[in-house]
C-alpha positions as CSV (number, residue, x, y, z in Angstrom):
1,X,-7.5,113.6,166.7
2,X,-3.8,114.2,166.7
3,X,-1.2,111.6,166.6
4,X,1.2,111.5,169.5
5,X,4.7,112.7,167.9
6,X,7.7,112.7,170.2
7,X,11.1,113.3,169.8
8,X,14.1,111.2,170.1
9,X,14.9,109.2,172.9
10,X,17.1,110.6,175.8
11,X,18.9,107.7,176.6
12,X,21.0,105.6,174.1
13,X,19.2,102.8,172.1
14,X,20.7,99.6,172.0
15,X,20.6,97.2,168.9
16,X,21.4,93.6,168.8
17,X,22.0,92.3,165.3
18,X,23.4,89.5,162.9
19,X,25.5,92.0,160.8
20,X,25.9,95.6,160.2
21,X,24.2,96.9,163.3
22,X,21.9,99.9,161.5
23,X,21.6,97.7,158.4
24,X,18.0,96.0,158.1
25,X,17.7,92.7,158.9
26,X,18.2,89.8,156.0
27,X,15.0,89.3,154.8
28,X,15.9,85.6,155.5
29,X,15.1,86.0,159.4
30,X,12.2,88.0,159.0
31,X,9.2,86.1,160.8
32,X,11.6,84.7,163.1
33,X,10.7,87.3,165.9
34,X,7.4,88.8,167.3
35,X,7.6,92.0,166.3
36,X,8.0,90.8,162.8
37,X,5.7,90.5,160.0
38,X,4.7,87.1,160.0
39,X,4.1,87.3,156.4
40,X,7.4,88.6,155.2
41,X,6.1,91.8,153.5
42,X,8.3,94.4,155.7
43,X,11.3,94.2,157.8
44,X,11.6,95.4,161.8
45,X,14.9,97.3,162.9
46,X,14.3,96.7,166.6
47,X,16.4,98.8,168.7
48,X,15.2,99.8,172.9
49,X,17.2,99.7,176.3
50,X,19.7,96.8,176.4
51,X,17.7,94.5,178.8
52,X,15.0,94.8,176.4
53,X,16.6,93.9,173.3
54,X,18.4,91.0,175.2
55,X,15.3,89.8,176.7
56,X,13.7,89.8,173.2
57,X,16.5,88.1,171.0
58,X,16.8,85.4,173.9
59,X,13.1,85.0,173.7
60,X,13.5,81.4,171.3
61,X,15.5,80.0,174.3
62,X,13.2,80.9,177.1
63,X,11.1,77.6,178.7
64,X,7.8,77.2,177.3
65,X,4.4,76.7,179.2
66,X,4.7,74.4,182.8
67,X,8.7,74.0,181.9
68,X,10.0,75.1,184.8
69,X,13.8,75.4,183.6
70,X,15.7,76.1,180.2
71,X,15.7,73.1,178.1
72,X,19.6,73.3,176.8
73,X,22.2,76.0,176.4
74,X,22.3,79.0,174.4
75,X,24.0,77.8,171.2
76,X,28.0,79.8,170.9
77,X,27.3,80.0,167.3
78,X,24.4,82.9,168.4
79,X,26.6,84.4,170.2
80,X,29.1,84.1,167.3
81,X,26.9,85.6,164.8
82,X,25.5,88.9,166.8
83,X,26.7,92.0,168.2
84,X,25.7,94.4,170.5
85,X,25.8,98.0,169.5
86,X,24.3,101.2,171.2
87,X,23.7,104.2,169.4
88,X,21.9,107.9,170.3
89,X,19.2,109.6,168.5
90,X,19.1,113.1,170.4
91,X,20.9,115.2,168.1
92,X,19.2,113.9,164.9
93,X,15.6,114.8,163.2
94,X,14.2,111.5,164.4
95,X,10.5,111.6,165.2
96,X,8.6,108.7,166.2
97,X,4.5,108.1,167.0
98,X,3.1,106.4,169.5
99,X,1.2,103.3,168.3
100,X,-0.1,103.0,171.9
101,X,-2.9,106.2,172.2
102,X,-5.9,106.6,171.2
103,X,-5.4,109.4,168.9
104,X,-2.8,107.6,166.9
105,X,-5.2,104.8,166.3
106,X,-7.6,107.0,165.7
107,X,-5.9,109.1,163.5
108,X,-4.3,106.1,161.5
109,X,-7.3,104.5,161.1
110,X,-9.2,107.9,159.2
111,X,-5.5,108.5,156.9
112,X,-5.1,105.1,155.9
113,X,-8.0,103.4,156.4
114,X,-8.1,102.8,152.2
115,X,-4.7,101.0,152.3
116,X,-5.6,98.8,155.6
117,X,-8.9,97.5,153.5
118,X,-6.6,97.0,150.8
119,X,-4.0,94.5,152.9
120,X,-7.2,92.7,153.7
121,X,-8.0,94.3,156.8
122,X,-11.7,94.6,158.2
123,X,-10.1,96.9,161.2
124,X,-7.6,98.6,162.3
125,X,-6.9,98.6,166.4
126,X,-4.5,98.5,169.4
127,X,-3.3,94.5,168.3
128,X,-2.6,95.7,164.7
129,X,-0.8,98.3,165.7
């Protein structure tokens, strides 16, 4: 099966960061976010429309379960330490696959099957992806 290449996005990303806004994240806040390694072995350079990437950074602050309101403020200091920056992909070589099709699993799971078993893993599906 083939894996689902596409090219770069249309529209401009957005990226909201503590820092440099294409430098990777301090390895110190990796975990911290859901589309993190909870383990610490890698680090996520999350970038997608700006509602999105709000939406996600603000997701600490959101009311948990039968809350019905915000518990307290958004803190100035996060706003003090982050910056939003937008960027465009379309005129460089960027290429990216899509972790959500069958054929990409598929694919991923018969090319590196061998490392997956060696990171401990007994599959490889949709939720590892």
């Amino acid at each position: 099966m083939p894996v689902d290449i596409s090219g770069p996005p249309a529209s401009p990303l957005y990226r909201i960061s503590r820092g440099l806004p294409g430098a990777w994240p301090d390895w110190r806040y990796v975990g911290d976010s859901r589309f993190d390694d909870p383990h610490g072995r890698f680090r996520v350079l999350y970038a997608g429309d700006r509602l999105a990437c709000f939406l996600e950074t603000l997701a600490p602050f959101r009311p948990g379960l039968g809350e019905a309101e915000l518990s307290g403020a958004i803190p100035e200091k996060w706003f003090a330490t982050r910056q939003l920056t937008s960027f465009s992909l379309a005129q460089s070589a960027w290429r990216a696959i899509d972790l959500q099709t069958a054929g990409t699993i598929g694919e991923l799971r018969a090319q590196l099957g061998f490392r997956f078993e060696e990171m401990g893993y007994t599959d490889f599906d949709f939720s590892h992806a």
